[in-house]
C-alpha positions, 0 to 999 in steps of 0.5 A: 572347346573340349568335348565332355567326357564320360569321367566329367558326366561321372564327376560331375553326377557322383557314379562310377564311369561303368554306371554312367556307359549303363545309363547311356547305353540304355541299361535298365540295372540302375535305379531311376534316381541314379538314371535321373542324376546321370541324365541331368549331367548329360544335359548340363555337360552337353555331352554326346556318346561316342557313337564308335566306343558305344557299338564296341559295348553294345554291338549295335551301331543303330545303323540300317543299309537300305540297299537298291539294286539298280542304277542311280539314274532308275533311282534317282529320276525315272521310277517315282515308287523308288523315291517314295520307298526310300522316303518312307522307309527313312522316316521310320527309321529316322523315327526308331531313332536309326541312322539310314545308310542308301547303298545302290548296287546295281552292278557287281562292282557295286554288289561286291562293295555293299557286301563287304560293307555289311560282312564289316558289320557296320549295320544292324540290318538290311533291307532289300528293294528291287531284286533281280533272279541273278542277285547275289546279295539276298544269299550272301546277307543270309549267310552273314546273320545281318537280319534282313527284309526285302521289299517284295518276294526275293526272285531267288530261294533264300529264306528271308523276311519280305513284304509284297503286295497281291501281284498276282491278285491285282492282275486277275482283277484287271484283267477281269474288268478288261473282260466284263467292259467286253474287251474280247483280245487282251494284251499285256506288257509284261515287266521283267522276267527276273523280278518276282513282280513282273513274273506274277503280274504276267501269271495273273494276266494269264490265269483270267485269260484262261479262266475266259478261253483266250489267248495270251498276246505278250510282250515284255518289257523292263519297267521303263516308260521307254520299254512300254512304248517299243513293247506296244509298238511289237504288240500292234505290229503282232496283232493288230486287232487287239482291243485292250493291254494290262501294262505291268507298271503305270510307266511303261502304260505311259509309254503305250499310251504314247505309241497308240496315239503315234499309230492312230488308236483311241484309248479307250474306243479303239484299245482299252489300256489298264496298269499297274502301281497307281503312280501320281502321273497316272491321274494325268495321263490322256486319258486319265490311266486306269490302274491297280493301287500298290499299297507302297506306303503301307509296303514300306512301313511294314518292311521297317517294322518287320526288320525292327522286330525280327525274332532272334531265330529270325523265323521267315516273316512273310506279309502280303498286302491287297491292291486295288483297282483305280478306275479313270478313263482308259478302261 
């Protein structure tokens, strides 16, 4: 069956071609009679725009990237807040009536195609999730003009949109209630260095210890559960009369949990243990873990709608939302 043509909608209301493209682009210099008699032709017809020949008119393709840098298998398996972002995220859109494009760029082969897929201008925008201190991309987005958000503070200098949560904040706080129950040598599993998160998380750990005269006992990690697990093995070696870790993300907490019991240690009598983001497999960890909530739903949704929104001098956007401290039975 032959596909209807913007002609046949014209014909078949009684305007012009150039009147039924305003109609259908969403021009507002047609009369609600002439809108209504078009739209009903659309409807009879059963046509649909073209979405190619409409973004060469209107220089949008209603088309946003959602770009992750890391492997598909930290996305796709390992971190539930990955799923939960790309989810979110996604239904907004969907919801702005936007096509959602999940590009994954985590190495430079994959950073160099997504670069070139936005610089081609098949996006209106760009958001950002998980960006490392090396990353090339926020610059190079900068530089093309392509509006962008990114889903936490970028580890790099570039002036851009993002959302973040209190990371610095969140730590404090856990690190407090560690003290107040009398924990007296606090650790911490710091996450990676080149990610703005596992830098403020650490920099909160470290302004409570020296806010009560302690030292700081730090190991680092990546994010990942199997990371928690080699970090808290070092930490028990180092100092084996630590009583207490701030794990910076609930799955590396996971991973600690795991190795304080191979090595014979309570949580809580022996080591009090607290984390960080609130996943849902926290509640069910044994024991149940204590940690700070990161709002990620609430993240998610704001960075839509600062990229829907952006300003046309695209003015820096800067949104930081709170945590807040979950307490169970590990601390």
């Amino acid at each position: 069956m032959k596909r209807p043509t913007l002609e046949a909608v014209a014909a078949r209301a009684g305007v012009s071609r150039a009147t039924v493209s305003r109609v259908v682009n969403g021009q507002s210099t047609v009369t609600p009679e002439i809108r209504d008699a078009v739209l009903r032709a659309v409807t009879e017809l059963g046509y649909v725009p073209n979405s190619a020949a409409r973004s060469l008119v209107t220089q949008r393709t209603d088309s946003v990237a959602l770009v992750v840098s890391e492997p598909p298998t930290r996305v796709f398996s390992e971190d539930p807040l990955f799923s939960t972002v790309i989810r979110t995220a996604s239904r907004e859109l969907e919801a702005a009536d936007k096509q959602v494009v999940l590009m994954l760029a985590g190495t430079p082969k994959s950073h160099a195609r997504v670069e070139r897929f936005i610089a081609g201008g098949h996006v209106d925008g760009v958001m950002l999730i998980s960006m490392h201190g090396a990353d090339p991309l926020p610059a190079a987005i900068n530089r093309m003009g392509v509006p962008v958000v990114s889903y936490g503070r970028p580890a790099v200098a570039v002036d851009m949109p993002f959302v973040d949560n209190d990371n610095i904040g969140g730590a404090e706080s856990a690190v407090r209630r560690l003290l107040d129950i009398g924990c007296r040598r606090i650790a911490t599993i710091a996450g990676p260095l080149d990610m703005i998160a596992g830098q403020d998380r650490l920099t909160g750990y470290r302004n409570a210890l020296r806010d009560s005269d302690r030292r700081s006992i730090v190991a680092v990690g990546d994010f990942t559960r199997e990371s928690g697990a080699v970090a808290m093995r070092q930490l028990l070696a180092d100092d084996p009369a630590i009583d207490a870790v701030f794990v910076a993300n609930d799955l590396m907490a996971i991973g600690a949990l795991q190795a304080l019991r191979q090595a014979g240690r309570r949580v809580p009598g022996d080591v009090a243990m607290i984390g960080f983001d609130d996943i849902e497999a926290a509640r069910y960890t044994e024991p149940p873990l204590t940690t700070l909530r990161h709002p990620v739903i609430e993240q998610a949704t704001a960075m839509v709608h600062l990229l829907l929104t952006a300003p046309a001098d695209r003015d820096t956007d800067r949104v930081i939302l709170s945590t807040e401290l979950i307490i169970r039975e590990s601390a």
